[in-house]
DRENKOL-207093 format. One line per 10 residues: number of its first residue (from 1); their letters; for each residue x, y, z of C-alpha. Coordinates in steps of 0.2 Angstrom, whole numbers, padded with zeros to 4 digits, m for minus. Example, Ala and Ser with C-alpha at 12.3 -4.5 7.8 and 13.67 -1.06 7.14 Angstrom:
2
1) AS) 0062 m0022 0039; 0068 m0005 0036
//
This chain:
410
1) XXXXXXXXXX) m0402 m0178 m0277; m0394 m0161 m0270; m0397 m0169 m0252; m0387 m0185 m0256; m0375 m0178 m0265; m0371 m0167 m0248; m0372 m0181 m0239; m0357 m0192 m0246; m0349 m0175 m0247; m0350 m0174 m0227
11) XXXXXXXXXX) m0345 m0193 m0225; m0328 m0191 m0237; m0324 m0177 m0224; m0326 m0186 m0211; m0316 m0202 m0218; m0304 m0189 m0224; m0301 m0184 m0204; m0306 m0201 m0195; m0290 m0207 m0210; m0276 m0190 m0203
21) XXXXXXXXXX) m0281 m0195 m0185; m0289 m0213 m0177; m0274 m0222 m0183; m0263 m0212 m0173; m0277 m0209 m0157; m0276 m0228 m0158; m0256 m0229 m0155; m0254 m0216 m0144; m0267 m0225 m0133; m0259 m0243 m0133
31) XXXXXXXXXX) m0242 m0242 m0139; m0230 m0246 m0127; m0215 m0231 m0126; m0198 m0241 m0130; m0182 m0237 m0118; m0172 m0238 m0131; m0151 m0240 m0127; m0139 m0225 m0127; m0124 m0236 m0134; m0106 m0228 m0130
41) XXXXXXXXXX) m0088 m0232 m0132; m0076 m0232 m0118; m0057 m0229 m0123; m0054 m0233 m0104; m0061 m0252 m0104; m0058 m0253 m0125; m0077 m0260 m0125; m0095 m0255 m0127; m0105 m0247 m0111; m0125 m0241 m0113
51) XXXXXXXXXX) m0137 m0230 m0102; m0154 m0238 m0101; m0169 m0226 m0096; m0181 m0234 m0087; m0198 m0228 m0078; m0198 m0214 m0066; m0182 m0209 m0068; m0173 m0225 m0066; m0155 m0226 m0074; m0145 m0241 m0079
61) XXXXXXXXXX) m0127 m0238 m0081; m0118 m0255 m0089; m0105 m0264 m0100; m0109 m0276 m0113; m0102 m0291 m0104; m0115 m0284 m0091; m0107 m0276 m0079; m0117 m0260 m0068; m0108 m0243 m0063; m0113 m0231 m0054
71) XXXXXXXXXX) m0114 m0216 m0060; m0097 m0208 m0055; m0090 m0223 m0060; m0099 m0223 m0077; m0096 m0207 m0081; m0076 m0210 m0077; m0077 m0222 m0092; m0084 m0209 m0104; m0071 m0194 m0099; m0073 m0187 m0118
81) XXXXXXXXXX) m0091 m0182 m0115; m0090 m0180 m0097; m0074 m0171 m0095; m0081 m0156 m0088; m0092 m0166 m0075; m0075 m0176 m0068; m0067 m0159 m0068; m0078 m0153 m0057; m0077 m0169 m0048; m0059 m0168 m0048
91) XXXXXXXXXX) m0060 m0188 m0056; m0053 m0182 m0072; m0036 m0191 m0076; m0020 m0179 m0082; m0020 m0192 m0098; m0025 m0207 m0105; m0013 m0217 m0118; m0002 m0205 m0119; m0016 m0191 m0123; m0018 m0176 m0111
101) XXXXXXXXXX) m0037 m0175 m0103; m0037 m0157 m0101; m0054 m0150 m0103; m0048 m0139 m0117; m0038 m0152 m0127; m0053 m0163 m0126; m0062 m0149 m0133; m0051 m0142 m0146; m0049 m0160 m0151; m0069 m0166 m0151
111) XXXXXXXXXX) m0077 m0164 m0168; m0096 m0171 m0171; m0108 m0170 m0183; m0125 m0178 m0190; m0133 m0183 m0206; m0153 m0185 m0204; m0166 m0190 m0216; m0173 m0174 m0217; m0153 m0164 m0222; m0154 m0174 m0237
121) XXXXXXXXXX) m0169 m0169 m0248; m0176 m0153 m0240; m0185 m0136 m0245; m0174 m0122 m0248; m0174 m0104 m0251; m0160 m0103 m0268; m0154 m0087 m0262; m0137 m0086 m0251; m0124 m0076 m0241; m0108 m0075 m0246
131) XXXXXXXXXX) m0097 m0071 m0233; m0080 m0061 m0233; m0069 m0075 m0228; m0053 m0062 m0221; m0064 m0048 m0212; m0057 m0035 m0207; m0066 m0036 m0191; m0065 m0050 m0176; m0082 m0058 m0183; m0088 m0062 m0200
141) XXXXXXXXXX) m0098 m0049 m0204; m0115 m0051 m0211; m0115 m0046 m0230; m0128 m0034 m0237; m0130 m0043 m0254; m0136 m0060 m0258; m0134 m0070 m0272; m0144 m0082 m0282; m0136 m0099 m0293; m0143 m0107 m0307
151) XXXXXXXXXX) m0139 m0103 m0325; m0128 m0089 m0320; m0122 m0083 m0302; m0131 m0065 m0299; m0127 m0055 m0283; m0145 m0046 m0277; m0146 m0031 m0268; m0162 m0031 m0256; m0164 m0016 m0253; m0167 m0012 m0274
161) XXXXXXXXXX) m0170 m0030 m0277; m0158 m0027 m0291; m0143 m0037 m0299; m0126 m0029 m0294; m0120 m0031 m0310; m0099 m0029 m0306; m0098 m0040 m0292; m0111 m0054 m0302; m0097 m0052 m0317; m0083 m0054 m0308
171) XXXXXXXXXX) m0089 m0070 m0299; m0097 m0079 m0316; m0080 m0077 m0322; m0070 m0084 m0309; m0082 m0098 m0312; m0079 m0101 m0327; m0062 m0097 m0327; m0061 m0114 m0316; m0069 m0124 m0329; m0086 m0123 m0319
181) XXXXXXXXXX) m0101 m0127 m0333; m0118 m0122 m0328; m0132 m0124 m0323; m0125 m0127 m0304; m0135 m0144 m0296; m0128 m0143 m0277; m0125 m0126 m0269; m0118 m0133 m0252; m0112 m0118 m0235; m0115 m0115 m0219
191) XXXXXXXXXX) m0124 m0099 m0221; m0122 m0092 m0203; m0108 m0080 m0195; m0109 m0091 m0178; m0092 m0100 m0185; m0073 m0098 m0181; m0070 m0094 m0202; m0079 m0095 m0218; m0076 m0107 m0230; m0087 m0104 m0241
201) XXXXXXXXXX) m0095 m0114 m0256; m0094 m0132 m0261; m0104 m0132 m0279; m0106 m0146 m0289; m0108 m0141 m0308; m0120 m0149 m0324; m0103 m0161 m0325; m0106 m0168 m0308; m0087 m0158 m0304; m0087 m0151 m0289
211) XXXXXXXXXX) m0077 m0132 m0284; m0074 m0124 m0268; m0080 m0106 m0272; m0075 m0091 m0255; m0074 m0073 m0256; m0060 m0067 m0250; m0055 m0046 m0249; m0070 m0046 m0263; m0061 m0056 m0273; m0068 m0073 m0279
221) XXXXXXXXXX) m0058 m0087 m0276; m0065 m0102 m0286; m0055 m0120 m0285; m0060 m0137 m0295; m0058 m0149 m0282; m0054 m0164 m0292; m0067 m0175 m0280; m0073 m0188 m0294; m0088 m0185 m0303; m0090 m0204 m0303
231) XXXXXXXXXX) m0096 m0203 m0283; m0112 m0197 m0288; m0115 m0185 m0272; m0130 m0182 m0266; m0128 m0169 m0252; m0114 m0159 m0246; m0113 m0152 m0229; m0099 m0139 m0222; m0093 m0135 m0208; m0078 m0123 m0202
241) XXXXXXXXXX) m0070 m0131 m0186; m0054 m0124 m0179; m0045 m0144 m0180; m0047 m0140 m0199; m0046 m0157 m0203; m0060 m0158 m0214; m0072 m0145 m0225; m0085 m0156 m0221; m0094 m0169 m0228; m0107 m0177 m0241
251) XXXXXXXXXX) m0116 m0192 m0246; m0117 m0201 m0262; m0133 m0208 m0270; m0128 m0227 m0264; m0128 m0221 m0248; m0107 m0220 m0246; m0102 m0204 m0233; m0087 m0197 m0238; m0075 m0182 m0230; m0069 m0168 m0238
261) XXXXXXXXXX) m0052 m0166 m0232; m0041 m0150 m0228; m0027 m0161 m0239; m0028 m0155 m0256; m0047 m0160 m0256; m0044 m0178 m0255; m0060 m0186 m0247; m0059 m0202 m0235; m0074 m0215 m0234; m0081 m0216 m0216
271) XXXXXXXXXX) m0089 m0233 m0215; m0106 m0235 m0220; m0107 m0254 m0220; m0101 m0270 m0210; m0095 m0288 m0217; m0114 m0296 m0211; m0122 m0281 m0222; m0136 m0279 m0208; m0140 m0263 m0205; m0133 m0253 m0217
281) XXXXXXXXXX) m0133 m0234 m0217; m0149 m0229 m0229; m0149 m0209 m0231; m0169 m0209 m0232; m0173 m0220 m0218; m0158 m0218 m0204; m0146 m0204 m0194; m0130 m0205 m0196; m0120 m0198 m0182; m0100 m0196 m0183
291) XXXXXXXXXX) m0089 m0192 m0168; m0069 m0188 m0166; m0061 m0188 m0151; m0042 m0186 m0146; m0042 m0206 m0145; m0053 m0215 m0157; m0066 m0211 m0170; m0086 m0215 m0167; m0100 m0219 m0181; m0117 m0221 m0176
301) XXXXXXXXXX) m0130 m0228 m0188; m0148 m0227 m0179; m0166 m0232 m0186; m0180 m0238 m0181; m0177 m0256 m0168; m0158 m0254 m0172; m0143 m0242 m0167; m0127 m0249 m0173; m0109 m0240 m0169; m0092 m0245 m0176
311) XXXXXXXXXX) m0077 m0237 m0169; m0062 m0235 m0179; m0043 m0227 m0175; m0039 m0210 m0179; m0032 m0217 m0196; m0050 m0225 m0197; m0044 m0242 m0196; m0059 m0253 m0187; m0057 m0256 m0172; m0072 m0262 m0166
321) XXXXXXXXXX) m0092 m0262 m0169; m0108 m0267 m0158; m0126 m0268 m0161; m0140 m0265 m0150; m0158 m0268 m0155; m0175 m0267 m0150; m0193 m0271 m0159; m0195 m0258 m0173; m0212 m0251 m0171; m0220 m0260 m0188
331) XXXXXXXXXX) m0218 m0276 m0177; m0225 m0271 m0160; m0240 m0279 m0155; m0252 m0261 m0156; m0245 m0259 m0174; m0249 m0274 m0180; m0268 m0272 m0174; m0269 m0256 m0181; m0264 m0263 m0198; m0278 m0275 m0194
341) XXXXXXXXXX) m0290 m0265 m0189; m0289 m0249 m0203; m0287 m0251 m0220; m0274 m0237 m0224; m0269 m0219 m0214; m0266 m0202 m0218; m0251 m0198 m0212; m0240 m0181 m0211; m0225 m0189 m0203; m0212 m0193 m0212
351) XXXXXXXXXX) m0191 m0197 m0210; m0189 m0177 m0216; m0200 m0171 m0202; m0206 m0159 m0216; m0226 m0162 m0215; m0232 m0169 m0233; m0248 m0178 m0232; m0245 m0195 m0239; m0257 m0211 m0238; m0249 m0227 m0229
361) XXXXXXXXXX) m0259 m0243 m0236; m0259 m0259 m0224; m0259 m0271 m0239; m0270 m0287 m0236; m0272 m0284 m0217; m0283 m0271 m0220; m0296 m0284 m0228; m0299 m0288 m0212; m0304 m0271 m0205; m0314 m0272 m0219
371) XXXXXXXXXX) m0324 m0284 m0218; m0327 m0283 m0200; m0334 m0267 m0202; m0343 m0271 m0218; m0353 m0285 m0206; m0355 m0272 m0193; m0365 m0263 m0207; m0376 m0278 m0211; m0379 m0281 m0192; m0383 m0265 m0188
381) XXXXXXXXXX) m0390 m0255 m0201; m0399 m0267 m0214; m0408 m0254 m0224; m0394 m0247 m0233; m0390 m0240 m0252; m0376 m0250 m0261; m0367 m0236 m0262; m0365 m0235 m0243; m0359 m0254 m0244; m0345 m0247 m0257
391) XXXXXXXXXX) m0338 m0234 m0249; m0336 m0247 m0235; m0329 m0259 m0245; m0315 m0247 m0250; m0311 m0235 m0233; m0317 m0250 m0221; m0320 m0243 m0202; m0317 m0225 m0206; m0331 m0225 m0218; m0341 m0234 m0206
401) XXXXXXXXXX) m0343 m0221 m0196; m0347 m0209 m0208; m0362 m0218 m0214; m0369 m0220 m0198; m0367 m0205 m0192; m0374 m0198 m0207; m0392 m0206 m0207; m0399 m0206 m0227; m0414 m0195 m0226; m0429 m0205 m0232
//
């Protein structure tokens, strides 16, 4: 009995591994790699362009009315993002509809930033720096306190791990003198002194209210925002740019991504959606990458087969959008085999990139896989128990191999 009971033992481990790693041995061997499309936007031409990568280096350079560049030439249409190339070059214009091309207006006047699955639900560490946001030095300064927000805002020394009771006081009440009602659910910064200036925190309360909490001299400054509750965010995201047209960012729970302006807090919806309603921006499943330049303002909406850009005036009126697509990978040829062939994977992968082991079932294809390997059985090892047949029936080839390779002793 001890012996079997070992045995099944030994073959759940191996199911347990052939499950984490055949599926993906299988598409790294007959997968075929995707050149997927660099889409661009051209202020030059007012039209799409794209970069294809092909084998061994090859680079396409073309329009979407398919017309091929060079790359001199391509690169002359993109002077935003290749501005200190054409310097160099000496192929950068002095200005473009009426807009200087310096290298350091198109820098002063280039703002990006990106949304990815994994920024929207992600581990943390609730304990935070709180920056002087007027130093008396040339830098921000990293503080030597922390502090922690929940119930209450505490300030922690590490050296004691003890509250700093004055300082903790003095912040709970600016809090509350703002009409902030705990417990805090979003505590949104950029915790890093690698930034022009220091704005900060944007905090949403148990209301849904959110306030723009600095420290300024060691004072607390805490400010209701006003940003309507009713938008449901999801994530905030700041970030201190020198334009200081917006705080930053965040996203809602319907998957709306709005700016936090410099303007009295007043937030402007980027577009998340397009009158066909194909490709939609979904938080969990997609990247979501914004772009301003000194002319025009670019959104990028990637996932898997798709990438989709609209481009929109610095008022962000739409001008135009394009979409380029490709086959996702559930619809690829190797894909749809190995949905055939296995039953279900172990897989560690996920939009977050944070490694959680989750099991990924293939539905009815898998009876195929199955019942393949269930004949395999009959054919070619008759003499087996009924539980062998079992645990066959229900992993399909990964508990094949398992049982064969672990022989019942007679």
């Amino acid at each position: 009995m001890l012996n079997k009971l070992s045995r099944y033992v030994i073959i759940l481990l191996i199911v347990f591994v052939a499950a984490l790693y055949l599926p993906d041995f299988f598409s790294m061997l007959f997968d075929k790699k995707v050149n997927t499309p660099r889409l661009d936007y051209s202020a030059v031409i007012d039209d799409f362009v794209y970069t294809i990568y092909g084998g061994m280096g090859q680079v396409e350079y073309r329009d979407i009315k398919g017309n091929s560049y060079n790359e001199r030439e391509y690169f002359a249409l993109l002077p935003f993002m290749y501005y200190a190339t054409l310097e160099k070059w000496q192929q950068l214009p002095p200005s473009l509809k009426g807009i200087e091309l310096s290298s350091r207006n198109i820098r002063e006047n280039t703002q990006v930033f990106r949304i990815q699955a994994k920024d929207i639900d992600f581990p943390y560490v609730p304990l935070y720096l709180m920056f002087e946001a007027e130093p008396d030095y040339a830098q921000l300064m990293i503080p030597e306190d922390l502090f922690r927000l929940g119930n209450k805002i505490e300030f922690i020394d590490p050296n004691s791990n003890s509250v700093i009771a004055e300082k903790s006081e003095r912040f709970q009440s600016a809090l509350l003198d703002a009409g902030f009602r705990f417990p805090a659910k979003i505590i949104a910064g950029n915790p890093t002194n690698r930034k022009p200036f220091d704005e900060g925190y944007f905090i949403s309360d148990a209301n849904g209210a959110v306030f723009h909490l600095k420290m300024i001299h060691d004072q607390p400054v805490c400010i209701k925002t006003g940003i309507d509750p009713k938008l449901n965010i999801r994530q905030i995201f700041v970030s201190e740019n020198l334009r200081r047209e917006f705080y930053g960012w965040f996203v809602t729970h319907d998957n709306k991504v709005f700016l936090i302006t410099y303007d009295d807090y007043k937030v402007r919806e980027l577009p998340t959606r397009t009158k066909e309603g194909i490709y939609d921006y979904i938080a969990d499943e997609m990247t979501y990458r914004f772009y301003t330049y000194p002319i025009n303002r670019h959104v990028y909406i990637s996932g898997d087969g798709f990438v989709k850009m609209i481009v929109t005036d610095n008022d962000f009126n739409p001008i135009a959008e394009h979409v380029e697509t490709w086959t996702p990978y559930d619809r690829r040829s190797a894909s749809v085999i190995k949905q055939f062939l296995f039953p279900f994977e172990l897989n560690t992968n996920t939009p977050t990139n944070f490694v959680k082991l989750q099991l990924d079932h293939f539905g009815w294809k898998g009876l195929a896989g199955i019942a393949a390997s269930l004949l395999a059985l009959v054919l070619f090892s008759r003499k087996r128990s009924w539980t062998d047949y079992v645990l066959v029936l229900l992993t399909g080839v990964f508990g094949l191999i398992g049982v064969l390779l672990i022989k019942d002793e007679e």
